[in-house]
C-alpha positions as CSV (number, residue, x, y, z in Angstrom):
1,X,50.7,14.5,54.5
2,X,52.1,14.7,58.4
3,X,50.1,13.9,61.3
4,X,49.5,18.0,61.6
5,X,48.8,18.8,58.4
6,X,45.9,16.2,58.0
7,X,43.6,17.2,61.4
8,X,44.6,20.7,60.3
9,X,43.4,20.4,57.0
10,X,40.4,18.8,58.0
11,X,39.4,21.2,60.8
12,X,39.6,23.7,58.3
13,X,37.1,21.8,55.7
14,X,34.8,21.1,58.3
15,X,34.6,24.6,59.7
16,X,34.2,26.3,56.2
17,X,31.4,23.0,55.2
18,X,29.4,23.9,58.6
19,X,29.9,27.8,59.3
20,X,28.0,30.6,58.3
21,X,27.6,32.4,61.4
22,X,29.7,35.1,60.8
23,X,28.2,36.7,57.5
24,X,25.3,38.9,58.8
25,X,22.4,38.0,56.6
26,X,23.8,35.8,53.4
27,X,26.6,34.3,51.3
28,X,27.1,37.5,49.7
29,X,27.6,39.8,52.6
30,X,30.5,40.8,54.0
31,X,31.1,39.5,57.5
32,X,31.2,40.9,61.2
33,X,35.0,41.2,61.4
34,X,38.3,43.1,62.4
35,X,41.5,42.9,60.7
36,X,44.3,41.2,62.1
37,X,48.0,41.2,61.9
38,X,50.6,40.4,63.9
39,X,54.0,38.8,64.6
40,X,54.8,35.6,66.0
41,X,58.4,34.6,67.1
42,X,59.6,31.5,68.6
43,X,62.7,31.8,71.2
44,X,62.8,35.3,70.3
45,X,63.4,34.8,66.9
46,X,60.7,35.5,64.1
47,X,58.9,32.7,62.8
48,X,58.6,32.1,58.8
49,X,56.3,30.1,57.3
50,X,54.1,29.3,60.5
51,X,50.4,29.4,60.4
52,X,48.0,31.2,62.5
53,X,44.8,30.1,63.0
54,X,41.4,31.9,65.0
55,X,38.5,29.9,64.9
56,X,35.1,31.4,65.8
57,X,34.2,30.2,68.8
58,X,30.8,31.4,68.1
59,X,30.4,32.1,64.4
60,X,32.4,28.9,63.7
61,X,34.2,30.8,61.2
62,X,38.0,30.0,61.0
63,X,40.6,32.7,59.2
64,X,44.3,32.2,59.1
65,X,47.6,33.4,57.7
66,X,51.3,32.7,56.9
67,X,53.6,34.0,58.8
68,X,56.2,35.4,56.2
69,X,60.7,35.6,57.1
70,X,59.7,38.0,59.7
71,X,57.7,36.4,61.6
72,X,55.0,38.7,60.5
73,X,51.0,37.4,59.2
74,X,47.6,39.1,58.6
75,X,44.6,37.0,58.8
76,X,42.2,36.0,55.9
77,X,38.7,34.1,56.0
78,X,38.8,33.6,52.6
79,X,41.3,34.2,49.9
80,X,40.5,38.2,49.1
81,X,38.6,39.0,52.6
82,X,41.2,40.2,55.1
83,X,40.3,39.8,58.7
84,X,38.9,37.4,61.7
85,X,35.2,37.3,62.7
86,X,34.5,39.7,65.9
87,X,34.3,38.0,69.1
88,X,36.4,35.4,70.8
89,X,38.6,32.9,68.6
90,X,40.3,29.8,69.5
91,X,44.3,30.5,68.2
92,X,46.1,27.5,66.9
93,X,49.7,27.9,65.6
94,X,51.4,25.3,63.2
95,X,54.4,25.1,61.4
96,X,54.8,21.5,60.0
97,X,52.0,22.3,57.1
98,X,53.2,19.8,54.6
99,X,55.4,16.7,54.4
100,X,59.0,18.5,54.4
101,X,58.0,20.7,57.0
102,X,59.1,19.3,60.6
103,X,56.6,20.6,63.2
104,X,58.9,22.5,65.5
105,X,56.4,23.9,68.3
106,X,55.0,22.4,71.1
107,X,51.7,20.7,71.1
108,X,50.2,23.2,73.2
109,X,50.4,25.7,70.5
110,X,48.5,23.7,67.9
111,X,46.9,20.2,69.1
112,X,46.2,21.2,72.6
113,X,46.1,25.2,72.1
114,X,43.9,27.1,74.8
115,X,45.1,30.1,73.5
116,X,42.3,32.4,72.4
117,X,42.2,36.4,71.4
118,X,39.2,38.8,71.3
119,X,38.6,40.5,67.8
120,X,37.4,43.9,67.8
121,X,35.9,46.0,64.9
122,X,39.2,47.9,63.3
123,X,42.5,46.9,63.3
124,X,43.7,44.0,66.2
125,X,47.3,43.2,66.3
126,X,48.3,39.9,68.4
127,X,51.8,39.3,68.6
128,X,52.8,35.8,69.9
129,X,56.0,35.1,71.9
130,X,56.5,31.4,72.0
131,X,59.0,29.2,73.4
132,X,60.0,25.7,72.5
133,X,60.5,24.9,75.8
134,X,57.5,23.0,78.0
């Protein structure tokens, strides 16, 4: 695994081990959240195979998606629950998920991402324009 992949990874585990904020009274609740979908382009020119992550900054929660030849992702918290938890989320965008995948954005994007989006109930689309210049 890369050097992304792995903090990524764990983030991930840790968040889902430790979170439970966002489900309103048990496991088997559905959670406070909005869908979200969007489309992320790097350069002007859609990103495939990126992934988008928003992290809870209160529920803890974290929900992602991959961002397919278009440059276009909806989120899921888990694997059949579409959507983000409502409120603000930390965004972090990779694309070097695995070990032929070169990361090709800048750190600020993933390691050192401030980036963060408000999820409202309904539908929330958040389109990112990123560059690879610093």
């Amino acid at each position: 695994m890369n050097a992304i992949f792995k903090p990524t990874l764990l983030m991930m585990l840790v968040a889902l081990a430790t979170s439970g904020g966002c489900f309103s009274s048990g496991a088997s609740d559905l959670p406070e959240m909005g869908k979200v979908k969007g489309k992320v382009t790097l350069d002007g020119k859609p990103l495939n195979g990126a992934v988008v992550w928003f992290q809870s900054t209160t529920a803890g929660r974290m929900a992602f998606g991959t961002t397919n030849r278009d440059g276009e992702y909806e989120l899921y918290l888990m694997r059949d629950i579409t959507g983000a938890c409502l409120g603000e989320n930390q965004v972090t965008i990779t694309s070097g998920q695995d070990d032929e995948t070169k990361e090709v954005l800048p750190d600020r994007y993933h390691k050192d991402s401030t980036m963060t989006k408000t999820v409202e109930p309904g539908q929330n689309i958040f389109d990112f324009e990123l560059t690879s210049e610093d």
